[in-house]
VEXPADREN-778453 format. One line per 10 residues: number of its first residue (from 0); their letters; for each residue x, y, z of C-alpha. Coordinates in steps of 0.001 Angstrom, whole numbers, plus 500000, padded with zeros to 6 digits. Layout:
<sites>
NUM) a) X/Y/Z ~ ...
</sites>
This chain:
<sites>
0) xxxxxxxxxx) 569837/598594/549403 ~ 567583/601084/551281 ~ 570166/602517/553071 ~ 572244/602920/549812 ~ 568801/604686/547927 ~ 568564/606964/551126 ~ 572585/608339/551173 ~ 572289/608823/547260 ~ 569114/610991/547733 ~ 570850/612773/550934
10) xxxxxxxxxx) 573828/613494/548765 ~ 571533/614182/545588 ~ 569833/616613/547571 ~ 573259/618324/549445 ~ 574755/619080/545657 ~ 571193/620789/544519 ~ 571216/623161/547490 ~ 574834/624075/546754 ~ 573769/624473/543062 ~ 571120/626763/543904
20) xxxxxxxxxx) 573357/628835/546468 ~ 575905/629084/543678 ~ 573680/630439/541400 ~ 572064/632739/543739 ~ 575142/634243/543877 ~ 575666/634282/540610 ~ 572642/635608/539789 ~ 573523/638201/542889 ~ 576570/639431/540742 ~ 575138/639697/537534
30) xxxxxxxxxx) 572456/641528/539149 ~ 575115/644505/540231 ~ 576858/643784/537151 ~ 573743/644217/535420 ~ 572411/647601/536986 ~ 573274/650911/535861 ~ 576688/652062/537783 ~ 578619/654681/538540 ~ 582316/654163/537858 ~ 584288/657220/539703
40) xxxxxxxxxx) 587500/657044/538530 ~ 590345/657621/540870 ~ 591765/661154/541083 ~ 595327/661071/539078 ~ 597699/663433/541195 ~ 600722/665600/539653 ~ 602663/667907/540620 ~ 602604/671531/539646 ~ 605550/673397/539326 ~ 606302/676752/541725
50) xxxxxxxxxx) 608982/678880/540567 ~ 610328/682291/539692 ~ 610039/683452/535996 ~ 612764/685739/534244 ~ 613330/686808/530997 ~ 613249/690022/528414 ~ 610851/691797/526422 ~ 611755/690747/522665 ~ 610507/693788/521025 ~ 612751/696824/522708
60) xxxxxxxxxx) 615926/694690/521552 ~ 614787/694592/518095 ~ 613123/697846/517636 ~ 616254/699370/518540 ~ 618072/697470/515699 ~ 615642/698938/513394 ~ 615130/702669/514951 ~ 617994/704891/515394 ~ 616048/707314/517780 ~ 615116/704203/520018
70) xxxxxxxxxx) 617028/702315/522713 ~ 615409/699940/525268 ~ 615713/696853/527471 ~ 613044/695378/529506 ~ 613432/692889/532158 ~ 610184/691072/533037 ~ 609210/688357/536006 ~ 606977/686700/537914 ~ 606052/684190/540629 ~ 603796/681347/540967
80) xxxxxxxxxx) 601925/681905/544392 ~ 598887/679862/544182 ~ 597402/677945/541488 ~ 596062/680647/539025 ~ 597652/682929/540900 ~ 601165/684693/539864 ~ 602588/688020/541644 ~ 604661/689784/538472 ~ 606546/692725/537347 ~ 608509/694490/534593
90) xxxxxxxxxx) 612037/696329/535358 ~ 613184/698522/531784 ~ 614547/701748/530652 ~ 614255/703843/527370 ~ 615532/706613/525397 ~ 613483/707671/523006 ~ 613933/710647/520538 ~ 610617/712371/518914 ~ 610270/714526/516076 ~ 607593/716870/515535
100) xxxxxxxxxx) 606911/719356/513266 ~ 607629/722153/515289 ~ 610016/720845/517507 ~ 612489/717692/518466 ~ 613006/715880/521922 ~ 614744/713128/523758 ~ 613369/710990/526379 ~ 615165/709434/529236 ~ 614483/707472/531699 ~ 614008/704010/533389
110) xxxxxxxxxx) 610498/702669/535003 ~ 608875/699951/537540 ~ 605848/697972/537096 ~ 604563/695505/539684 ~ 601083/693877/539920 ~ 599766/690190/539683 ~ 598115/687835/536436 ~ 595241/685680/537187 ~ 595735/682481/534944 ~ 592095/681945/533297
120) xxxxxxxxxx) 593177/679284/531146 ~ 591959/675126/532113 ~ 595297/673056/531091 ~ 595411/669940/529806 ~ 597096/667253/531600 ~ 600546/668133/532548 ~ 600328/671720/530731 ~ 601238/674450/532121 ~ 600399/677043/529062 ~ 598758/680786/530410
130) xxxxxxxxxx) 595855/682866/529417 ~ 595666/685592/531688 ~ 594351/688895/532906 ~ 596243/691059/534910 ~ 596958/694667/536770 ~ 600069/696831/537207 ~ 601399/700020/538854 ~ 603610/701278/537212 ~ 606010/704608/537975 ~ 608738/706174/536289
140) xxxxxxxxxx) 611508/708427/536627 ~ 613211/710580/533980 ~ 614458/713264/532057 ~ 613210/715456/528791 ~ 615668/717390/526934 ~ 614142/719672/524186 ~ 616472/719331/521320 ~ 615072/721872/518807 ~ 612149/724218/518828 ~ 611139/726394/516141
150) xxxxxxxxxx) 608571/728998/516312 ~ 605079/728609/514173 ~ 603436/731962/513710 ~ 600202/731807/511221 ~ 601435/734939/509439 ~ 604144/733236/506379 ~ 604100/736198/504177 ~ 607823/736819/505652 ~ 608468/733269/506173 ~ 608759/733259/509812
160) xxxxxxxxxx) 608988/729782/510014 ~ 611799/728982/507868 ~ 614092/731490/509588 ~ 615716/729464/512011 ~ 614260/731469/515147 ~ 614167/729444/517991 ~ 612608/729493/521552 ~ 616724/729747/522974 ~ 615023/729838/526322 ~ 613084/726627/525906
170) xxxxxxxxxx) 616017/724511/524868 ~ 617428/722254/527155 ~ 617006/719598/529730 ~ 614343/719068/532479 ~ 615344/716654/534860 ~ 613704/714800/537938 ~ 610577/713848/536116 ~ 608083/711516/537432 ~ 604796/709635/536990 ~ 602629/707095/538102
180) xxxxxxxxxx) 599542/705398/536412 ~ 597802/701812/536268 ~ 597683/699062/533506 ~ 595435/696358/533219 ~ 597103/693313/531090 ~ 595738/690783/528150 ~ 598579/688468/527879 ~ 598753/684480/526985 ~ 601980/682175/527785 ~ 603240/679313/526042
190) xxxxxxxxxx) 605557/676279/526846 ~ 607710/676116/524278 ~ 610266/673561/525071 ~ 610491/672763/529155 ~ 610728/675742/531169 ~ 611074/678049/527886 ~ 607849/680188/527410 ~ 607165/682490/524803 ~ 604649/685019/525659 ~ 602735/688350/524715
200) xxxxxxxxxx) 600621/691149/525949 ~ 598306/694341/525391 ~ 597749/696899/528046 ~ 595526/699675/528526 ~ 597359/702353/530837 ~ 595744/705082/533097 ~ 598204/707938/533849 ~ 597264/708664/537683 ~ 599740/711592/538030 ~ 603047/713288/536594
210) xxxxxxxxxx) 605392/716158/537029 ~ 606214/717862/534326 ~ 607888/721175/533341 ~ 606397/724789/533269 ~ 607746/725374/529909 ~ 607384/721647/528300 ~ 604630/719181/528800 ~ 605556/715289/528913 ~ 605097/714017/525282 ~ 606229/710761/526130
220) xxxxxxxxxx) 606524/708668/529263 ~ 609297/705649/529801 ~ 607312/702427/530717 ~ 603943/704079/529891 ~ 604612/704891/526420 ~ 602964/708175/524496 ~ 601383/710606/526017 ~ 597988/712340/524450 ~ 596496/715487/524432 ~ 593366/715874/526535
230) xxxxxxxxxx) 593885/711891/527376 ~ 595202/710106/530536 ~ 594717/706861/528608 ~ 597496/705394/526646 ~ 598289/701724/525219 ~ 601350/699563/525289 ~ 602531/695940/524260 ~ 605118/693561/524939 ~ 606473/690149/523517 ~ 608909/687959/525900
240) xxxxxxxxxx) 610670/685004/525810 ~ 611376/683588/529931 ~ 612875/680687/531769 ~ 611084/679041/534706 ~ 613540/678241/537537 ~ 611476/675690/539658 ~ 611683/675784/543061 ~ 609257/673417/544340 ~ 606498/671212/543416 ~ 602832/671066/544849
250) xxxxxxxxxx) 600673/668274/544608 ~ 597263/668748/543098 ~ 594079/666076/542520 ~ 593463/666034/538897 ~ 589433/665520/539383 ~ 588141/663510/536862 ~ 584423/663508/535369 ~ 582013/659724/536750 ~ 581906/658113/533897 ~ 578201/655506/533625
260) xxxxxx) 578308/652409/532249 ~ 575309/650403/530940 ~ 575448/646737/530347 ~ 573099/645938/527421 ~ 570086/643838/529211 ~ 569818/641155/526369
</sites>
């Protein structure tokens, strides 16, 4: 009977010290569970896209629908070299003709612009939409043919200016025209079906240099738009529509923000 009293206590005893370590730890785990954490979630990779960009400037299409003294086509580009990073350009030509009060011309010519965007814009997940800021240089070659010119004297009593005099020796083209200046570029891009992007863009130019002719000054400048009086600055615009050709795909860690958790103590 003794012996039977003194292997119940032994076992008695056995199953409280594996009740305590159990609940030791328990209690252990709770304890961790309990404490203030940090959760660090893992870091989601994607792939970004690396490609060329082509398309056309929308607006010189259009405008010359809807002006008979304007033709243009614009070819614009660019190319995804880094992250935020995008080498670009702009290919066109325009004829233009002006009318003044004194006088009528016709600009010819065709232009270059290339530069890079810096993409300022945080995208969501997946996104790959564009606000940017940018620089170009831009040069140009053409021509400027004075069309009409009719003398303005301050004198009307005889009507001077309504005779049809004209400066003969002024008419005419001047050819092998140049000039260079600098633009820096507002724009924003956006995805509108995949690879389609519709974009926009405001520059401020800086003429840097020109030719020009003895006997006419260059009113207007292909690529750099008008040119005014006393001013090297001028302003231009463009609206495009482009296709992304991928070419490749980079992988990049989408970092995401520790996230602290607090079980509630009661």
């Amino acid at each position: 009977m003794l012996k039977y009293i003194i292997s119940s206590l032994f076992i008695f005893s056995a199953l409280i010290g594996y009740s305590q370590e159990e609940t030791i730890v328990a209690d252990s785990i709770a304890t961790d569970t309990i404490s203030t954490k940090e959760i660090v979630k893992d870091s989601v990779v994607y792939k970004q896209r690396y490609g060329l960009r082509v398309g056309i400037d929308l607006s010189k299409p259009l405008r010359s629908i809807l002006d008979d003294n304007y033709r243009g086509l614009e070819i614009v580009g660019d190319f995804r070299v880094s992250h935020n990073f995008y080498v670009a350009g702009e290919l066109g030509n325009e004829e233009k003709t002006t009318q003044e009060d004194n006088f009528n011309f016709t600009t010819s010519g065709s232009y270059l612009k290339l530069g890079f965007d810096w993409n300022t814009y945080e995208n969501w997940y997946g996104m790959e939409n564009i606000i940017n800021l940018g620089i170009r240089f831009g040069l140009s070659t053409f021509d400027q043919t004075l069309n009409e010119y009719q003398i303005y004297t301050p004198n009307q009593f005889w009507n001077e200016a309504d005779s049809g005099l004209t400066g003969g020796d002024m008419l005419g083209e001047y050819s092998g025209l140049n000039a260079q200046w600098t633009e820096i570029v507002l724009g924003i891009k956006v995805e509108l079906i995949r690879n389609i992007f519709l974009s926009g863009s405001v520059r401020l130019n800086y003429l840097i240099n020109q030719t020009e002719a003895n006997q006419f000054p260059n009113l207007y400048i292909p690529g750099f738009n008008k040119v005014t009086d006393g001013s090297k600055f001028g302003v231009g615009y463009n609206y495009t529509l482009t296709y992304l050709i991928p070419l490749f795909k980079s992988n990049k860690p989408q970092k995401k923000e520790k996230v602290k958790e607090e079980k509630d103590q009661n």
